[in-house]
C-alpha positions in Angstrom: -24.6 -37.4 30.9 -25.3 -40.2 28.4 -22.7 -42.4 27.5 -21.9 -43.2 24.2 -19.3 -44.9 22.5 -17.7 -43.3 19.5 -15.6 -46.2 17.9 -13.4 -45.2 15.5 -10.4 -46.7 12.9 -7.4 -47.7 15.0 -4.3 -45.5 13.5 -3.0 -48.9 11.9 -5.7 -49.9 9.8 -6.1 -46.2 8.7 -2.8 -46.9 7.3 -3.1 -50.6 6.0 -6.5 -48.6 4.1 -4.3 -46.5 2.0 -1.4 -48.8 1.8 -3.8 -51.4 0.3 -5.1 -48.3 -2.2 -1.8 -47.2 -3.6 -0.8 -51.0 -3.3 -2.9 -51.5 -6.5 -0.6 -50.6 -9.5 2.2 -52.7 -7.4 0.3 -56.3 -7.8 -0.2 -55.1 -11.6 3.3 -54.2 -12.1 4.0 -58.0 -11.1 1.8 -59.4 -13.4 3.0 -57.4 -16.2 6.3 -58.4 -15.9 8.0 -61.7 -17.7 11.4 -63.4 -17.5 13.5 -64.4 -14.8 16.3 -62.4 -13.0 19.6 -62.0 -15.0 21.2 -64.9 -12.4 19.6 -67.7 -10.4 20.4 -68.5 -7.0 21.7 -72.3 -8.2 22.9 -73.0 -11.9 22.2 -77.3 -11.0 18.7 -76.2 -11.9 17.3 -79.2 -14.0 16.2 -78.5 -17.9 13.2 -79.8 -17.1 12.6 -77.9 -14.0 13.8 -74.7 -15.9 11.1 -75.1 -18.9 8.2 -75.2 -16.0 9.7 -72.2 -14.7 9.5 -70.4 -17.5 6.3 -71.4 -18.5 5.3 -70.4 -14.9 6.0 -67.1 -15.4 5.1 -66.4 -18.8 1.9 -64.0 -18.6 1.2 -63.2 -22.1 1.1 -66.8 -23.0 -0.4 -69.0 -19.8 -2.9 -67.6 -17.8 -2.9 -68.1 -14.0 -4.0 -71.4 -13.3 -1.9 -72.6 -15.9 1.0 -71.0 -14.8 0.7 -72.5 -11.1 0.1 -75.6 -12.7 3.3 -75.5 -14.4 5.0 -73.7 -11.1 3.6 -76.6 -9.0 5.2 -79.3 -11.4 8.5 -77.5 -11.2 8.6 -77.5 -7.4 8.1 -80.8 -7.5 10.9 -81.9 -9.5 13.0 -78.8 -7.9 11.6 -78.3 -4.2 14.7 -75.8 -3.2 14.2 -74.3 -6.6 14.1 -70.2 -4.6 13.3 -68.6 -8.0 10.0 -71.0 -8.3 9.0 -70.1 -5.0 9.3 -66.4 -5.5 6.7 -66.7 -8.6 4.3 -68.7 -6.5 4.0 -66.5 -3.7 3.6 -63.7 -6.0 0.9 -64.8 -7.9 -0.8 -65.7 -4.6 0.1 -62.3 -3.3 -2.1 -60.7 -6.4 -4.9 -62.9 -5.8 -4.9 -62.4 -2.1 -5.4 -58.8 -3.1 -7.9 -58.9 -5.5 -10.1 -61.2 -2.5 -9.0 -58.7 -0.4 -7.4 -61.1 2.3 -4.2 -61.3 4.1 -1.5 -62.0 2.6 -0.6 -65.1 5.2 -0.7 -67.9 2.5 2.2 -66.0 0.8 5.0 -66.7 3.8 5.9 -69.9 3.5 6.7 -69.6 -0.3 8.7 -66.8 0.6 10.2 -67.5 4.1 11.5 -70.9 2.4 12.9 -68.6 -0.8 15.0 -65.9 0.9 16.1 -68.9 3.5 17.7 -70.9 0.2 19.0 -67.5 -0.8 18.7 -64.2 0.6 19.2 -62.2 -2.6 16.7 -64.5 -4.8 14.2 -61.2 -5.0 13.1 -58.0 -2.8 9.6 -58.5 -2.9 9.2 -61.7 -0.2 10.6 -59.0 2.2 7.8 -56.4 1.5 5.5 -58.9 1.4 6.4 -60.8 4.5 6.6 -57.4 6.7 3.5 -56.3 5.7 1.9 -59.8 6.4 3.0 -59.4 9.9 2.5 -56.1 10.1 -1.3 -56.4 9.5 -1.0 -59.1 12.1 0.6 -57.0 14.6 3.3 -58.7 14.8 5.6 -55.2 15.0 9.1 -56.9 15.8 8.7 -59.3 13.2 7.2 -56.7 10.5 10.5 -54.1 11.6 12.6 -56.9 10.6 11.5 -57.9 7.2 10.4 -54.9 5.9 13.7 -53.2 6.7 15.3 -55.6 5.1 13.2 -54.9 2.1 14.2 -50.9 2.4 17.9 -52.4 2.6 17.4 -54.4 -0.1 20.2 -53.6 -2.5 21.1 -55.8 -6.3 22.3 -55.0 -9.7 19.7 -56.8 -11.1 17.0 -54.8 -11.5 14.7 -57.5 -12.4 14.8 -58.1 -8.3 12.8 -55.2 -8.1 8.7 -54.1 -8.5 8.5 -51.5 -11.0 6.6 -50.1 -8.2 9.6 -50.4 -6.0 9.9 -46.5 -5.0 6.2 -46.2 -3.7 6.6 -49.9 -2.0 9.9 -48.5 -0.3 7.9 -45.4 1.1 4.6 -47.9 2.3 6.8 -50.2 3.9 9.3 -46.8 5.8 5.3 -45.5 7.0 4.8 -49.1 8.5 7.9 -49.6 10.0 7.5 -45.9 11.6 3.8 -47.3 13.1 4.9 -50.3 14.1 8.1 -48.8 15.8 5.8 -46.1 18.0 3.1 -48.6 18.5 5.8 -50.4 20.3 7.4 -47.8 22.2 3.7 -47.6 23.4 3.6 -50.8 24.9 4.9 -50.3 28.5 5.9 -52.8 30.9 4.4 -51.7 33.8 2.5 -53.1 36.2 -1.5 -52.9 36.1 -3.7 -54.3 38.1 -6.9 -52.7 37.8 -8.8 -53.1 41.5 -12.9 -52.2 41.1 -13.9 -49.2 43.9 -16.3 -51.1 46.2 -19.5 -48.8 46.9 -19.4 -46.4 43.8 -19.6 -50.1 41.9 -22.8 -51.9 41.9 -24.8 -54.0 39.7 -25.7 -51.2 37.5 -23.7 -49.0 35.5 -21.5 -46.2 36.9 -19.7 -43.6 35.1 -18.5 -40.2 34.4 -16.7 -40.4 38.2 -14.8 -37.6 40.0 -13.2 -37.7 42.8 -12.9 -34.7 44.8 -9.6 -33.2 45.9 -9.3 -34.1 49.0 -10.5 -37.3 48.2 -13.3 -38.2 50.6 -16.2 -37.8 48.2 -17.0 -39.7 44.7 -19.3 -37.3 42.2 -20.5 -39.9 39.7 -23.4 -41.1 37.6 -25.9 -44.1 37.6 -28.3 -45.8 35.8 -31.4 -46.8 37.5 -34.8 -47.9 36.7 -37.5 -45.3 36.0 -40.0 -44.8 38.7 -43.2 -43.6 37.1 -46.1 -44.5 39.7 -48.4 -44.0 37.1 -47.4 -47.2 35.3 -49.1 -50.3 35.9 -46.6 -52.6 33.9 -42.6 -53.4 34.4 -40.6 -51.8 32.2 -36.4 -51.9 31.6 -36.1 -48.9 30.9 -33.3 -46.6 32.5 -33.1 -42.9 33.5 -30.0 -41.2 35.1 -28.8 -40.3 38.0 -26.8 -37.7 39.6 -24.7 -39.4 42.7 -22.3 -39.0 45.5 -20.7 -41.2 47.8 -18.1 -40.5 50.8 -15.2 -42.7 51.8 -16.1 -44.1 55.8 -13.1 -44.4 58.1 -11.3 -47.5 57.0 -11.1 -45.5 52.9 -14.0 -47.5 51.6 -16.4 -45.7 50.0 -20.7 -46.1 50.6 -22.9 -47.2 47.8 -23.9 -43.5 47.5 -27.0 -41.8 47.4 -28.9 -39.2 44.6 -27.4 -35.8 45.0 -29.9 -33.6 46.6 -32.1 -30.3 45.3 -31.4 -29.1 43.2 -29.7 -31.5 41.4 -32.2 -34.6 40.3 -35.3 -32.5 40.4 -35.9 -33.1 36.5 -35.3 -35.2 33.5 -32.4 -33.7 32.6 -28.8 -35.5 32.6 -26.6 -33.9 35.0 -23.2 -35.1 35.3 -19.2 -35.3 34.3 -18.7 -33.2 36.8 -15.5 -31.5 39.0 -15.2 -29.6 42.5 -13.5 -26.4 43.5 -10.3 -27.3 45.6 -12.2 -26.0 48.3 -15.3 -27.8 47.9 -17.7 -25.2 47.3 -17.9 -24.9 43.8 -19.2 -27.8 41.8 -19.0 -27.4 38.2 -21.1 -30.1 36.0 -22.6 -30.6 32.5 -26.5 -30.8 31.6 -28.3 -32.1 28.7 -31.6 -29.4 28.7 -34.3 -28.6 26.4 -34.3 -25.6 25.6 -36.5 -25.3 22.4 -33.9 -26.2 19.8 -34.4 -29.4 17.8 -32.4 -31.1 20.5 -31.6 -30.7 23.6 -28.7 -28.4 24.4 -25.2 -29.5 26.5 -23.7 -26.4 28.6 -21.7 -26.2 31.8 -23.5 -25.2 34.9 -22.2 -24.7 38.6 -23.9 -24.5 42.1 -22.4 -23.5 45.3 -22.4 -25.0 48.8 -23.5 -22.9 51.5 -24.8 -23.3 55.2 -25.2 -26.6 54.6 -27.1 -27.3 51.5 -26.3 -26.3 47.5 -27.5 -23.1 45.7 -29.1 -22.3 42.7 -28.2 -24.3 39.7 -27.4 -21.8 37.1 -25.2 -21.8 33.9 -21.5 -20.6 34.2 -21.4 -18.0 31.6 -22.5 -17.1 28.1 -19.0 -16.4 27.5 -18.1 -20.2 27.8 -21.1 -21.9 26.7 -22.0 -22.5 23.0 -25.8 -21.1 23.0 -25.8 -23.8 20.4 -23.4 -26.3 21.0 -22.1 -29.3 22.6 -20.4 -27.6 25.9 -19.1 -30.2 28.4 -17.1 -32.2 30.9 -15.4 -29.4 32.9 -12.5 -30.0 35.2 -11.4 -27.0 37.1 -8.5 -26.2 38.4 -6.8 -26.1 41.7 -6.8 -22.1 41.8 -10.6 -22.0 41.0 -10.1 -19.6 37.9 -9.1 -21.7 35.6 -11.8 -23.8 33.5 -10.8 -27.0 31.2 -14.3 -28.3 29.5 -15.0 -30.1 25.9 -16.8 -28.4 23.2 -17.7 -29.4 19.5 -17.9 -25.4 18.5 -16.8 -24.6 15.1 -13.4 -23.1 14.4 -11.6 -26.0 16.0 -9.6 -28.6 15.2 -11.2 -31.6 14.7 -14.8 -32.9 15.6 -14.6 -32.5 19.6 -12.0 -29.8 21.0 -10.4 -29.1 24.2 -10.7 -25.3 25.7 -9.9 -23.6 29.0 -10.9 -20.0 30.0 -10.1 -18.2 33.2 -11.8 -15.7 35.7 -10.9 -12.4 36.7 -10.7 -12.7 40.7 -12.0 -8.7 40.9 -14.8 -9.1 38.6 -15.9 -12.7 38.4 -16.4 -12.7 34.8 -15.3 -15.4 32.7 -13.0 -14.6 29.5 -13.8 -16.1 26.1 -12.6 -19.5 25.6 -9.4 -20.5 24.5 -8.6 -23.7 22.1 -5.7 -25.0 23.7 -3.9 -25.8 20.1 -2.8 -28.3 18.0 0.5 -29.6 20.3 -3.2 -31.0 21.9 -6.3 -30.9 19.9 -6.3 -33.0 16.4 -8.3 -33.5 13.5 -9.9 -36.0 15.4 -12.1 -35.8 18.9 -10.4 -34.8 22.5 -12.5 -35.2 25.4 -13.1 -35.6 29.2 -9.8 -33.2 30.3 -8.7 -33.9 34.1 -6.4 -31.2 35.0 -4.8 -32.4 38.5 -4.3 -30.4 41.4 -0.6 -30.1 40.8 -2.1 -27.2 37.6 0.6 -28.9 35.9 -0.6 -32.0 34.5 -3.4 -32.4 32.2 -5.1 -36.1 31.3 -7.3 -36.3 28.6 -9.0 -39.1 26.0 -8.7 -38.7 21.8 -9.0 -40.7 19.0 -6.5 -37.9 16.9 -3.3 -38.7 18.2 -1.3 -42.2 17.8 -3.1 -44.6 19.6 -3.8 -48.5 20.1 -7.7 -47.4 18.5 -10.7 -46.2 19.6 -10.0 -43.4 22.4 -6.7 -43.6 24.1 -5.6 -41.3 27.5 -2.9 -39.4 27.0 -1.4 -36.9 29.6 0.5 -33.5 29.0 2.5 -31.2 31.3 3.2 -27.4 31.0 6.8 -26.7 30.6 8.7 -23.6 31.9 7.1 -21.6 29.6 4.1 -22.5 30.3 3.1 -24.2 27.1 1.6 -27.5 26.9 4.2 -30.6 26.0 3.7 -32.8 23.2 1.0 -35.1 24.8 2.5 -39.0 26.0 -0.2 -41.9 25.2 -0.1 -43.3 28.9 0.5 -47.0 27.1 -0.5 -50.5 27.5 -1.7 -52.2 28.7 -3.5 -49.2 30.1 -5.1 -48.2 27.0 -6.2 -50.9 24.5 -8.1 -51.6 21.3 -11.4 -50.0 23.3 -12.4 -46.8 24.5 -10.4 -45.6 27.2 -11.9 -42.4 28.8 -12.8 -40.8 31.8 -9.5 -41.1 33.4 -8.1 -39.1 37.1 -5.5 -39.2 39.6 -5.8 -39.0 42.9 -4.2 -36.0 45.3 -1.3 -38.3 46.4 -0.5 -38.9 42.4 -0.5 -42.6 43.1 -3.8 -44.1 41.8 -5.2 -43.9 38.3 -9.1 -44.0 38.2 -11.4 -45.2 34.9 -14.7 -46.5 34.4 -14.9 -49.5 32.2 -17.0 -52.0 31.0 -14.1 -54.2 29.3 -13.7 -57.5 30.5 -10.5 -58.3 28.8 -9.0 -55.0 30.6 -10.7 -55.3 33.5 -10.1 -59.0 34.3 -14.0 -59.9 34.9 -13.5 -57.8 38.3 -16.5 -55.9 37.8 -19.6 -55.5 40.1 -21.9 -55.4 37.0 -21.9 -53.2 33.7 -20.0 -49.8 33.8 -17.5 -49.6 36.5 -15.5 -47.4 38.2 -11.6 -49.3 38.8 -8.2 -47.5 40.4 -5.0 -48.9 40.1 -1.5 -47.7 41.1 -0.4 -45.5 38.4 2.9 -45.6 37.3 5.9 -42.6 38.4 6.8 -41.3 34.7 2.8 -41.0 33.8 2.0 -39.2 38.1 1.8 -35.5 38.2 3.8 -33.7 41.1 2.4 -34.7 44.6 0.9 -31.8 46.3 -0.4 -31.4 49.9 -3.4 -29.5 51.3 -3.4 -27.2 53.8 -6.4 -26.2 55.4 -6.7 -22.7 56.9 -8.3 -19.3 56.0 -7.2 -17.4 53.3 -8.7 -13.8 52.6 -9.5 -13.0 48.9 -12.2 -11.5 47.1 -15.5 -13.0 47.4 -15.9 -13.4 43.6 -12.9 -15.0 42.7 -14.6 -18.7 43.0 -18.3 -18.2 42.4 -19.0 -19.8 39.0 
C-alpha cells in the first residue's frame, strides 16, 4: 500500500490557535485601561519617576512610542520601579500580538516585576505561563500560570477586564501541559533496526507472523519495464516476505509468489491467521471508479503454495471506500481493519467484524466506538495474540502531534478501556504508525524514517526497528501449542 504521511496540528497548537483568538479583546482591555493600581509596591518612588509613570500609561493622551519613551525614562531614574515594569511588558505583550510573535521579549520585564514584588499585578503570571507554555516548557508554564489562577487582591485594578476568560485559557493550558507530561515516560528506548527486512530502500507496512519466523512487509523497488531504453527513478511496489534463519536473523527477503505480485496493484498491510494459513491483506485495484478502490482480500496456503486471491466479503468491504490494514485475531474470526466509510466518527475509523464458524459468513461491521475512534483519523490496528490488547495509531486523541500509538485492553466486560498514548519518547512530534508486538510481548516493532527517533541507525529510507517494549504498555504473554484441533472446515477460510 502507498505510504502517505497525513501531518496534522499537534493538540497544543490547536489550543494556542483559539487561545490566541479569544486572547484578542484581552490585549484591548489593556490598552483601554489608564491609572495605576490603588497602592504601589514602594511609596520611596521618586516625583520624577512617578510623573513618567503616569505619562507611560496614559493612553488617551500619549500614544505608544511616546508612552515607552516616557516608561524607558522612568526605569532609568527608577530601575526597581515593579509598577514601570508591569506597563512595559504589557505594551510589548499587545504588540507581540498584533505581529503575531511570542511573547518571549515580555519575561524579563515581568520576571524582574513579580521578583521586586509578587502582588505588583496578575497579568506577568498569565503572560509568563503562556510564554513557556508555547515554548514547551510544561513545568515552568504549571507554575506561573497557576499562580495566575491563584492570583487573589483587593485591588481590582491588578486584574484584566478580561480576567474570567484569561483564568479559563490559562486552567485549559495548565490541563495540556499537565497530560502532555504525564505522557513523557521514562523508559528506556533504544530503537535497534531488523537486519534483512532493512535495506537501502524503503520498507514498510511490516507484520510479523505469530509465531514469529516470518516478516510480511512492503518495498519499494525500481520498475522493470524491458521495453524502456532510458534509466528512470521511478519506484513500484512490492509485496515481500522474509524468514528468520537459525541464529533469529532475518533474510533480505524475496517478492511473495503467485498470486501475489502478478499485477500493478499495491498489495500490502497485511496479517496472518494464528495458524498460518490465512493471510489477510489490503489492495489498491481499479476497478472502474474514478480511482482506484482499497478492500481487504485473503488467500489461503495449501499443499505448499497460496490460493486464489479473492476479496473477504461484501459484507466488510466498502464497494466504494477506503477498506484497509486488517489485523486478525488469534481465534481466526475476528477481523480489526481501517475504513473511511461514512457514519463514523471522524475521517478514518476503526471496525472489527466476526465469522460465524458453521457458516463462514462474515457479519456487518462494527465501529468499535468513541472510548476509541475520534473526530480525528485511527488507523493500522494490531490486535495481539493475547485478543486482549489492541495497538493502534490516531491523530484524535491527546498526542505529542501528528499520529501517536496508543494501546487499549478489554476489561472484564469485555469493553474496550480508555486508550493509553504509549509515551515518549516512543511517540514524538512525527508520525508514529505501524506499530506490533511480538508473541513473547517483549519487543515493540515500527517502521520509521525519523532520524531524530531513530538515532541515524537506519539501513536507508523507511525502516523497520524493534526495541524492548516496556511491562505496563506489553500485552499478556501467551504460548503456542502446536497440535491438531478438529473444527469446522469454514471457521478460518476468509
Amino acid at each position: 500500500m502507498s505510504l502517505t504521511l497525513n501531518m496534522a496540528f499537534t493538540n497544543r497548537f490547536i489550543l494556542l490557535l483559539i487561545l490566541l483568538v479569544f486572547f484578542t479583546p484581552v490585549i484591548r482591555s489593556q490598552e483601554d485601561e489608564s491609572g495605576g493600581p490603588s497602592k504601589f509596591c514602594r511609596d520611596d518612588i521618586s516625583k520624577k519617576a512617578m510623573a513618567l509613570y503616569e505619562k507611560g500609561i496614559d493612553r488617551k493622551k500619549y500614544k505608544k512610542p511616546e508612552r515607552l519613551e516616557h516608561l524607558q525614562k522612568c526605569l532609568q531614574l527608577e530601575p526597581e520601579f515593579p509598577e514601570a515594569l508591569v506597563a512595559v511588558g504589557l505594551e510589548l505583550a499587545a504588540r507581540c500580538k498584533l505581529e503575531e510573535k511570542p511573547f518571549t521579549p515580555t519575561l524579563p520585564f515581568f520576571l524582574k516585576a513579580i521578583s521586586l514584588c509578587p502582588q505588583v499585578h496578575s497579568e506577568p503570571y498569565y503572560y509568563i505561563g503562556f510564554d513557556y507554555y508555547e515554548r514547551l516548557m510544561n513545568d515552568s508554564a504549571i507554575k506561573y500560570l497557576e499562580k495566575f489562577i491563584a492570583f487573589k487582591d483587593d485591588d481590582q485594578k491588578k486584574f484584566a477586564k478580561d480576567w474570567s476568560l484569561e483564568v479559563k485559557q490559562a486552567k485549559l493550558m495548565v490541563k495540556s501541559a499537565k497530560k502532555e507530561s504525564s505522557l513523557r515516560k521514562n523508559v528506556l528506548f533504544n530503537p535497534v533496526v531488523v537486519t534483512g527486512v532493512s535495506t537501502e530502500r524503503d520498507e514498510y507496512l511490516a507484520y510479523i507472523s505469530p509465531d514469529d519466523k516470518t516478516c510480511y512487509f512492503t518495498r519499494r523497488v525500481p520498475m522493470d519495464n524491458k521495453n524502456q531504453v532510458f534509466a528512470s527513478d521511478k519506484e513500484k511496489e512490492q509485496f515481500m516476505i522474509a524468514r528468520r534463519d537459525k541464529t533469529g536473523t532475518f533474510d533480505r527477503g524475496l517478492p511473495m509468489e503467485p498470486p501475489f505480485n502478478t499485477t500493478d496493484d499495491n498489495q500490502g498491510g497485511c496479517s496472518i491467521s494464528i495458524d498460518n494459513k490465512h493471510l489477510y491483506f489490503a489492495m489498491m485495484k481499479q476497478e472502474g471508479g474514478l480511482q482506484p478502490n482499497c478492500d481487504i482480500y485473503v488467500s489461503d496456503y495449501s499443499n505448499g503454495s497460496w490460493g486464489e486471491i479473492r476479496k473477504v466479503s461484501a459484507n466488510i468491504n466498502d464497494p466504494k471506500y477506503w477498506d484497509s490494514q486488517p489485523s486478525i485475531a488469534s481465534d481466526g474470526v475476528t477481523l480489526y481493519f481501517a475504513s473511511d466509510r461514512p457514519g463514523g466518527y471522524g475521517g478514518i475509523d476503526l471496525y472489527c467484524c466476526r465469522k460465524d464458524p458453521k457458516t463462514g459468513e462474515w457479519s456487518k461491521p462494527e465501529n468499535l466506538g468513541p472510548t476509541i475512534n475520534t473526530k480525528g483519523d485511527e488507523k493500522t490496528p494490531f490486535i495481539h495474540s493475547d485478543s486482549e490488547t489492541l495497538y493502534f495509531s490516531s491523530n484524535g486523541h491527546f498526542g505529542f502531534g501528528a499520529y501517536d500509538i496508543f494501546y487499549t485492553r478489554k476489561n472484564e466486560k469485555g469493553e474496550w478501556e480508555e486508550p493509553e498514548n504509549i509515551g515518549s519518547p516512543i511517540n514524538g512530534p512525527t508520525d508514529d504508525t505501524g506499530f506490533l508486538v511480538s508473541r513473547d510481548s517483549k519487543t515493540g516493532y515500527f517502521f520509521s524514517f525519523d532520524e531524530g527517533k531513530v538515532k541515524g541507525k537506519g539501513m536507508g529510507r523507511y525502516d523497520l526497528f524493534g526495541f524492548e517494549l516496556y511491562k505496563e504498555a506489553r500485552p499478556q504473554e501467551i504460548q503456542l501449542v502446536k497440535g491438531v484441533a478438529k473444527m469446522d472446515s469454514t471457521a478460518l477460510t476468509g
